[in-house]
C-alpha positions, -999 to 999 in steps of 0.1 A, spaced: -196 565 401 -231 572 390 -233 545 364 -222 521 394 -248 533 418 -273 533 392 -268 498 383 -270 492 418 -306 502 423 -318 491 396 -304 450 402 -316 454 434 -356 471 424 -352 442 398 -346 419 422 -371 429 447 -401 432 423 -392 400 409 -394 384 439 -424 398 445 -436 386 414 -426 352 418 -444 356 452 -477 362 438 -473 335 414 -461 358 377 -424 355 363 -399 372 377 -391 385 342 -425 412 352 -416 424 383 -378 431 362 -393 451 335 -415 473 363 -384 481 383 -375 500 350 -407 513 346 -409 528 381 -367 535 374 -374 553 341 -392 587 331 -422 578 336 -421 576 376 -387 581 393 -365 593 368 -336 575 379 -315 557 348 -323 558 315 -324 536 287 -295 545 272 -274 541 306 -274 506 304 -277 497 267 -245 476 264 -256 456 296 -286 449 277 -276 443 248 -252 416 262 -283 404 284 -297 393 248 -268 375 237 -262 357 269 -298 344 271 -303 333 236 -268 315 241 -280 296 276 -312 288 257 -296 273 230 -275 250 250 -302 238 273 -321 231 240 -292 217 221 -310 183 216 -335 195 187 -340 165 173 -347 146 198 -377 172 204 -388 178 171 -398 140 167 -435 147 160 -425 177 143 -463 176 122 -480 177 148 -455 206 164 -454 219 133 -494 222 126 -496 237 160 -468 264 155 -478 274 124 -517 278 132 -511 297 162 -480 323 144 -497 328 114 -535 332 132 -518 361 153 -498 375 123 -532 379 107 -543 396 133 -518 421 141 -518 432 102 -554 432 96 -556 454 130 -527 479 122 -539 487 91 -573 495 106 -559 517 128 -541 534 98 -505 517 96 -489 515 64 -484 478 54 -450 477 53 -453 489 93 -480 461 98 -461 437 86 -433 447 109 -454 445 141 -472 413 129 -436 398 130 -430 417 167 -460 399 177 -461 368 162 -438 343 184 -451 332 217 -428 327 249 -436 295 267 -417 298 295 -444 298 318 -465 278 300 -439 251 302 -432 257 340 -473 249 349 -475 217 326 -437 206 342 -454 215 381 -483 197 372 -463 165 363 -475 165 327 -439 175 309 -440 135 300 -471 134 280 -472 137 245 -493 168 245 -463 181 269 -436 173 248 -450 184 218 -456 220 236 -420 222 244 -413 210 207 -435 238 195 -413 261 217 -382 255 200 -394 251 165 -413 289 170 -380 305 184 -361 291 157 -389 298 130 -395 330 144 -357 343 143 -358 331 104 -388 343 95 -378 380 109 -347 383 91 -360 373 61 -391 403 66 -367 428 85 -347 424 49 -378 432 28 -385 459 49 -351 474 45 -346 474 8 -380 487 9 -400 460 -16 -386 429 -28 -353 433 -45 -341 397 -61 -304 407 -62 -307 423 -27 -327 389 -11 -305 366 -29 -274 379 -14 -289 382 18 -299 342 15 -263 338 3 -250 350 33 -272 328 53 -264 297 41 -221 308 41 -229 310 79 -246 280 83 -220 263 63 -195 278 86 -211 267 116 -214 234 97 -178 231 97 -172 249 131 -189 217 146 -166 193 134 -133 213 149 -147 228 182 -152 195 204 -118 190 193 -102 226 205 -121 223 236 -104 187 246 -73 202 239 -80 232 259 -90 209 287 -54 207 290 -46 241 298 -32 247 335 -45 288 333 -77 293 354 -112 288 337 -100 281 300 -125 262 292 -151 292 303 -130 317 288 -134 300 252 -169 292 253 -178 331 259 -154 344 236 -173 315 213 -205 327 219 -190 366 210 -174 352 178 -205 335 166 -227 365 173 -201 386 156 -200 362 124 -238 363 126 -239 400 123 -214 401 95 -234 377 76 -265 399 75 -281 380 101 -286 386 145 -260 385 167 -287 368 188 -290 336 160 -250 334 161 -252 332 203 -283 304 203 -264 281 175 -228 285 197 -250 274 226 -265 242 207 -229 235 192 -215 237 222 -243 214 243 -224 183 219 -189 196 232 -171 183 263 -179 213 279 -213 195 285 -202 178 312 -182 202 335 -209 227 353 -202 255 325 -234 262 324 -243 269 358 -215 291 360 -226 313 328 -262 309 338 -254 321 376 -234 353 356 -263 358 328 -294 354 349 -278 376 383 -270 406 360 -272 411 327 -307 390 318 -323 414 345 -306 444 327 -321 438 296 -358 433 310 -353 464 327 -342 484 299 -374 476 281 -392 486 312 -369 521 310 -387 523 274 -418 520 284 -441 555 273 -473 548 289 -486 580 264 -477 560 234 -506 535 242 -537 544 231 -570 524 226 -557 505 196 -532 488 218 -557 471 240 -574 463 211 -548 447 196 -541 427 229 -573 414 225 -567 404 194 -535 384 198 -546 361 223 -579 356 213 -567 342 179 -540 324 193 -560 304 213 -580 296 184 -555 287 161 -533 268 183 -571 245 198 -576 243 158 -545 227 149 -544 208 187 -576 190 173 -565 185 136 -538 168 151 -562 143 172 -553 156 206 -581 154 231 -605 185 239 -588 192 272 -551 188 253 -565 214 230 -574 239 255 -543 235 272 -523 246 244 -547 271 236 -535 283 271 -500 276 265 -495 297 233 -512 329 249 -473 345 266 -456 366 248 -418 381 259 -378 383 258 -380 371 218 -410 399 215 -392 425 232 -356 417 215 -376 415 177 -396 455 190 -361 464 203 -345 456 165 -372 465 144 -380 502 155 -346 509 153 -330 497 116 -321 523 95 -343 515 57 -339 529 25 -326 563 25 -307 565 61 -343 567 80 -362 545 103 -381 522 91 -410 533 113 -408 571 127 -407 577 161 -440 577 174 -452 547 156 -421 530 170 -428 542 205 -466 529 202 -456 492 186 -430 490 219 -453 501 243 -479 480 229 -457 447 226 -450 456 263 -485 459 272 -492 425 255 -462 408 275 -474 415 304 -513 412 301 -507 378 287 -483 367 312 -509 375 340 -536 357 322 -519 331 311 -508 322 347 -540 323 362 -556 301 331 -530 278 335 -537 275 379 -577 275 372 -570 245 342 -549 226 367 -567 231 400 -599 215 389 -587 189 369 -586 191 334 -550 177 328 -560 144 317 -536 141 290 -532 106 276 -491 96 272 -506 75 245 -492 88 211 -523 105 192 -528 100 156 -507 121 135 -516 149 109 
């Protein structure tokens, strides 16, 4: 009973702050991590994060898999993929710089500021995309190749941190150990290679089926299975969820209202959950000076990097600034990378970061989130209100 009436207030304070959030012109995904903020230790002492841990953890899987089938059509947006490539890379790898050369400043080992140069890294562009789609640009180059640049650094991003979160876990660089691990990355991908050619198949059939919501039923325990596989296989659940989402974008099931239904589910309860348990994580007396500095630092060479490679790849000054902008936000990915890393077990059975180090990277990434979601929603109303979107649909020169 107490599990049910926590759960209770804290949908609802999720609810309500996000609203309120929305209101004021922010993601609702803030005003969900501050109702388990003000939920959590730190204020009202209501739930903790371990209450709702297998909410959240199915919060991750669930998002990653609706974000996978809304984006199943890679290819058609990775057509430029120089250009979206050039500006990816120089805005990660600006960042990653960053973070590292920060952290070790501050008297991180290296193997620890490598971790939280990877928790840091990837940008979010959720709201990024939502101001260039409200201010009728989506359809310019310059807009397609930012939502290009989204997929390609979720995708790169995921990759890129198993790969490190491997190193980090045999402790150096172990050729036996890595090959395996590469092994078992491409048996998955093989066997997603040939799930793809019997799954549109198993779905028509099921289509067939008399028995209420079959055609849901499969597609979730699809998502679980691929998540499962992925885990077995040395990688994410989260990379198993996002590739049963893009299979299944190509499947029948595309054109029934699946996934309005599992959207409706995800986005109501357990996508809130998650936000909120990061909130209920949240130590405000893990941050310390050298988070705000790092903030700093993140965005400011993000911007740089990502108006670098924007005018490399012959996009206007304006264009440039706008995805300066657009790369600034930071979130779930962040939060779900912090969430893994300061919890594997390393060499030896211990963390691979102690406690305290752990709690300041999460706080930190936490601070970041939010800070850049603010200032990247105000950039983005200032760049639009007076005018600067003159993006040209004309296809710029390419790298």
């Amino acid at each position: 009973m107490e599990l049910i009436i926590g759960l209770v207030v804290l949908l609802v304070g999720a609810k309500l702050l996000g609203e309120v959030a929305e209101r004021i012109g922010l993601p609702s995904v803030i005003g969900y991590i501050f109702a388990g903020v003000f939920a959590g230790p730190q204020f009202l002492n209501l739930a903790t994060a371990g209450e709702v841990f297998a909410f959240a953890e199915l919060g991750i899987i669930l998002m990653l898999f609706v974000t996978g089938f809304k984006q199943g059509n890679i290819a058609e947006l990775l057509k430029n993929f120089r250009a979206i490539a050039t500006v990816s890379s120089f805005g990660y790898f600006f960042s990653y710089a960053a973070v590292v050369l920060v952290s070790l400043w501050a008297g991180m080992s290296f193997d620890q500021a490598i971790l939280f140069g990877l928790i840091l890294a990837s940008t979010d562009l959720g709201i990024s995309i939502e101001g260039i789609t409200s201010a009728g640009k989506m359809g310019t180059h310059a807009g397609r190749t930012m939502l290009g640049v989204g997929v390609l650094d979720s995708a790169a991003g995921l990759l890129i941190f198993t790969l490190v979160m491997t190193y980090l876990s045999f402790g150096g660089f172990d050729p036996v150990s890595m090959g395996f691990v590469l092994l078992s990355i491409v048996a998955f991908l093989a066997m997603f290679m040939v799930l793809q050619r019997f799954v549109p198949a198993m779905i028509e059939q099921i289509e067939h089926l008399t028995v209420e919501q079959a055609e849901f039923s499969f597609a979730f325990v699809f998502m679980l299975f691929l998540a499962f596989m992925a885990q077995l296989f040395g990688l994410h659940g989260i990379i198993g969820a996002f590739l049963a989402g893009a299979l299944l974008a190509h499947s029948p099931i595309a054109g029934t209202n699946f996934i309005e239904k599992i959207s409706s589910i995800s986005y109501a309860i357990f996508v809130p959950l998650f936000f909120v348990w990061t909130g209920l994580l949240l130590d405000f007396s893990a941050l310390t000076e050298v988070s705000f500095i790092m903030a700093g630092a993140v965005l400011v060479t993000t911007a740089i990097g990502a108006y670098a490679a924007a005018r490399l790849c012959s996009f206007s000054d304006d264009e440039g600034v706008l995805m300066g902008i657009a790369l600034l936000p930071r979130g779930d990915i962040n939060l779900i990378i912090a969430s893994i890393g300061i919890t594997t077990i390393g060499v030896g059975g211990q963390l691979l970061v102690p406690p305290d180090v752990g709690g300041f990277m999460f706080s930190s990434t936490m601070l970041i989130v939010l800070f850049a979601a603010v200032v990247t929603a105000v950039l983005m109303k200032i760049f639009v209100k007076h005018g600067y979107m003159h993006m040209h649909a004309a296809k710029p020169k390419q790298v």
